[in-house]
C-alpha positions in Angstrom: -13.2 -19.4 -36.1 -12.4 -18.6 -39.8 -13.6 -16.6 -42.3 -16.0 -19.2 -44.0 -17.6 -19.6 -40.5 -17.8 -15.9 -40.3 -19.2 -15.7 -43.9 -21.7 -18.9 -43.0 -23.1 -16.7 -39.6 -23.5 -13.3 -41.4 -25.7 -15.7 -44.0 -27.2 -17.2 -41.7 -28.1 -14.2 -39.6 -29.7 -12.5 -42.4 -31.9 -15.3 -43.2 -32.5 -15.9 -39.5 -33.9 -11.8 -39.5 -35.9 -12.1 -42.4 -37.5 -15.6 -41.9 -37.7 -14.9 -37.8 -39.6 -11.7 -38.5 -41.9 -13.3 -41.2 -42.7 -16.5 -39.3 -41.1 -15.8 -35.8 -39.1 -19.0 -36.2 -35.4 -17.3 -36.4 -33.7 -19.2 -33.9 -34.4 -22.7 -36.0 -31.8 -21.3 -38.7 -29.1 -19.1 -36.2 -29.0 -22.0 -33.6 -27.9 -24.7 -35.4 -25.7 -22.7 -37.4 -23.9 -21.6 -34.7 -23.6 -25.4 -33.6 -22.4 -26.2 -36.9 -19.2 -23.8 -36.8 -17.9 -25.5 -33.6 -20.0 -23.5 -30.5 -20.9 -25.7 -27.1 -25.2 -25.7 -26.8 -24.9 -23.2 -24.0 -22.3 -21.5 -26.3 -24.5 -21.0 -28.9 -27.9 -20.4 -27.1 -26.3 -17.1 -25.2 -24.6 -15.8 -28.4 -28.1 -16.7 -30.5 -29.6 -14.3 -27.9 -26.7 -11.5 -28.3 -27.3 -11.9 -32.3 -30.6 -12.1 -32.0 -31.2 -8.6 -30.8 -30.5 -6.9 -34.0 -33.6 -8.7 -35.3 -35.8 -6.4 -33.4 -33.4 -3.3 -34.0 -33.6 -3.7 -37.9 -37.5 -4.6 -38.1 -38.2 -1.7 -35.3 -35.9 1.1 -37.4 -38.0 0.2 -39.9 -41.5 0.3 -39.0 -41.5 1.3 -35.5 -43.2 5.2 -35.9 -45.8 2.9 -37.6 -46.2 1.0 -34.2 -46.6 3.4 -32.2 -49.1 5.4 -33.9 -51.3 1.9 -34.1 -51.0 1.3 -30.6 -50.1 4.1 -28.7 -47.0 4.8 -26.6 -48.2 4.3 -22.9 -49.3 0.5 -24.2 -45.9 0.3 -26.2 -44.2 1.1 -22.8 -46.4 -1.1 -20.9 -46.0 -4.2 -23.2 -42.2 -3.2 -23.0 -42.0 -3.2 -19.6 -43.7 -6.7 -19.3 -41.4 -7.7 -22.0 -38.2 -6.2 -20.3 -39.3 -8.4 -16.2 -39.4 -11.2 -18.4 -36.0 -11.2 -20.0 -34.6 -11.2 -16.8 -36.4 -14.2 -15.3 -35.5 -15.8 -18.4 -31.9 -15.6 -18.5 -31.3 -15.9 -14.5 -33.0 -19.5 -15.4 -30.7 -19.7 -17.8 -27.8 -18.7 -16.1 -28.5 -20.7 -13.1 -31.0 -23.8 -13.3 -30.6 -27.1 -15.7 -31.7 -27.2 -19.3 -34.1 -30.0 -18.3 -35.8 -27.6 -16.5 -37.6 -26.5 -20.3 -36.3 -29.4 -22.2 -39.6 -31.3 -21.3 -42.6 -28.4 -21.5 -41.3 -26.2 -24.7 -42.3 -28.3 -27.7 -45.5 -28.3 -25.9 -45.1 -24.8 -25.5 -44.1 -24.5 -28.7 -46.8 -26.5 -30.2 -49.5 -25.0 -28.4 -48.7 -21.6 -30.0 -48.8 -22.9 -32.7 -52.4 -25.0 -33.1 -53.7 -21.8 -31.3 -52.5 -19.4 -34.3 -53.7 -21.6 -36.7 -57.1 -21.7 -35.5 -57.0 -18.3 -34.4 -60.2 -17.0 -36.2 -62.3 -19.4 -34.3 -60.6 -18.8 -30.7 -60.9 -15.2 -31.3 -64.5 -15.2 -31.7 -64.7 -17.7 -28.4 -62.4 -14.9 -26.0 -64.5 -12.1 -25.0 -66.5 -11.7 -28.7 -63.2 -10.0 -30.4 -62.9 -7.5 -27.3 -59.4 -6.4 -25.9 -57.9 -8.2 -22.8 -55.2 -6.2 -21.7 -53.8 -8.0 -18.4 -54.1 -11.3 -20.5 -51.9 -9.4 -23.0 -49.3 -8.0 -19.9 -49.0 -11.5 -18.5 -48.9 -13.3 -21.8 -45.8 -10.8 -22.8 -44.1 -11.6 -19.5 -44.8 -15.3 -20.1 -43.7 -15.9 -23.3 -40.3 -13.1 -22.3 -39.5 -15.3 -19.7 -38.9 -18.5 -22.3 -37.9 -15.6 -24.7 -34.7 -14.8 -22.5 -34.3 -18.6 -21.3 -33.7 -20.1 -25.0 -36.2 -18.5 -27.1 -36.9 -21.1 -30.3 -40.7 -20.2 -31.0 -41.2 -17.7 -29.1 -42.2 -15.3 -32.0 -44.6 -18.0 -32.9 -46.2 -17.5 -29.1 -46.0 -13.7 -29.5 -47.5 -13.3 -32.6 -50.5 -15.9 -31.2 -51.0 -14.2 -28.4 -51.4 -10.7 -30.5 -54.0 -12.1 -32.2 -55.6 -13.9 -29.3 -56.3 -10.8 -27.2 -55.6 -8.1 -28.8 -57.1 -6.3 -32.2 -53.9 -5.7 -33.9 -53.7 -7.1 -37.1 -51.4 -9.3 -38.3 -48.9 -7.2 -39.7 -48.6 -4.8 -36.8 -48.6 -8.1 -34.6 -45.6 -9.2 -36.6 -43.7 -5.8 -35.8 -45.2 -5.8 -32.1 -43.7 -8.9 -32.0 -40.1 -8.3 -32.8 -40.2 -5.1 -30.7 -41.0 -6.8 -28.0 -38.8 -10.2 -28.1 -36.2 -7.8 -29.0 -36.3 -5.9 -25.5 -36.7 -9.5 -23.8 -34.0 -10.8 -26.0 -31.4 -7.3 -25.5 -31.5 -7.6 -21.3 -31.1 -11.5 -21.3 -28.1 -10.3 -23.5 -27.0 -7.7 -20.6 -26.8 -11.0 -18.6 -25.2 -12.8 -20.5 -22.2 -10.2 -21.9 -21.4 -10.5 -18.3 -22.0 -13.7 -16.8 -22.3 -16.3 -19.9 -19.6 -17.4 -22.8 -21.2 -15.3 -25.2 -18.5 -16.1 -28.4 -18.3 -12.5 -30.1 -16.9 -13.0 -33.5 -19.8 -15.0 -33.9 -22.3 -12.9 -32.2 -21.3 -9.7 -34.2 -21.3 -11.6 -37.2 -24.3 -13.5 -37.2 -25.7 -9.8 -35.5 -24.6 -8.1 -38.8 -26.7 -10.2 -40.9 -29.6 -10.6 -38.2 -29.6 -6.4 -38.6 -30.5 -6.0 -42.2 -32.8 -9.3 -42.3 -35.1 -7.8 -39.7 -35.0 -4.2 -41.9 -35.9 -6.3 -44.7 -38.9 -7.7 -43.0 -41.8 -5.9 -42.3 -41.7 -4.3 -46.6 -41.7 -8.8 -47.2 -44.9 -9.5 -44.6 -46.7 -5.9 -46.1 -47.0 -7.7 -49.3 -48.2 -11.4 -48.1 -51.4 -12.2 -47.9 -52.5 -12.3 -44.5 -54.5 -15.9 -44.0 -51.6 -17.9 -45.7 -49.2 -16.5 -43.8 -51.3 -17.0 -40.0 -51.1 -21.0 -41.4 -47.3 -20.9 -42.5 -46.3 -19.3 -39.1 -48.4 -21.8 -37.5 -47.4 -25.3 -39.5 -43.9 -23.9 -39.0 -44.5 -23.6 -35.5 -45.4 -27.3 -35.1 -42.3 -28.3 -37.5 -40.3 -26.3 -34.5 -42.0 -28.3 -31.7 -41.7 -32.0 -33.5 -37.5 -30.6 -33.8 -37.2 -29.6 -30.3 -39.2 -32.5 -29.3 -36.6 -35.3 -31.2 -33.9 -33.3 -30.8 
């Protein structure tokens, strides 16, 4: 690997922490970047998950206090927890089943996540008339961990819809909820894979470096955003993500 690929993946990771915290979309700018400087698919998925773990590092250093005081730290743990089991379903069907086990269901996945954000005013006023749903939130977080740790692409998207669904976090806490908790799923699919998968480590730390400071940078970017354009972006995104995965 030289140092232009090295350069390209610290680029690329910043952008990937910045736009995956804003939209939850990170992995469609790291993965294919780290395709482009020469890794194998499976190469590049494990080390996207390594790199990717600074993205919840970063946007949690920054705005984590401001978390916890929203939400409490027994439902922090909770959510973590969920978040945590999931990881590690996700990246022992990584490790040990076919791709086209999720090649077939995640643009739907995908997809889903992302018609249900964008109408998400109307589907909150159908669940429960706005009211918490806290097991729906637990299983939703192991859910969405579990394709979190297996490969990932859009799985802020279904986070950050399933916030809104059935829960009464705003947005912009969702957004920080979210990379706290795809972070945890993400860091102990990595534990798997620094020992069982070809994680490629110049790459990983690289594309980590600039992952790091994108994911600091995000939560000051989504404070100042108006909140009903950004719900539609995330969720137009979204759909662009699940038309890629689909063709691709």
């Amino acid at each position: 690997m030289t140092s232009a690929d090295l350069v390209l993946l610290v680029g690329a990771g910043f952008a990937a922490g910045l736009v995956g915290y804003v939209t939850g979309l990170a992995s469609i700018i790291s993965y294919p970047a780290l395709l482009i400087v020469g890794l194998s698919p499976l190469a590049a998925n494990v080390t996207n998950t390594v790199a990717m773990v600074a993205v919840g590092v970063g946007s949690f250093a920054k705005s984590g206090r401001e978390l916890i005081d929203y939400v409490g730290r027994r439902s922090l743990a909770a959510s973590g927890g969920a978040a945590l089991a999931g990881g590690v379903v996700g990246a022992i069907l990584l490790l040990s089943a076919p791709d086209s086990v999720f090649a077939v269901v995640v643009p739907y996945l995908v997809a889903f996540a992302s018609i249900a954000l964008l109408v998400q005013p109307k589907l909150r006023t159908w669940i429960t008339s706005g009211a918490d749903q806290p097991v729906a939130w637990l299983i939703g977080v192991f859910a969405v961990s579990v394709y979190g740790g297996y490969f990932g692409a859009g799985a802020g998207v279904a986070f950050v819809a399933l916030a809104l669904l059935v829960t009464s976090v705003p947005l912009p806490k969702a957004m920080i909820y979210k990379s706290a908790l795809l972070g945890l799923a993400n860091a102990v699919a990595a534990v798997g894979f620094i020992f069982f998968g070809p994680v490629q480590w110049p790459a990983a730390l690289a594309m980590g470096a600039g992952c790091l400071v994108g994911g600091w940078a995000g939560p000051p970017v989504v404070e100042r955003l108006p909140v009903t354009p950004l719900r539609i972006t995330i969720g137009v995104a979204g759909l662009g993500l699940a038309v890629w995965l689909a063709v691709s």
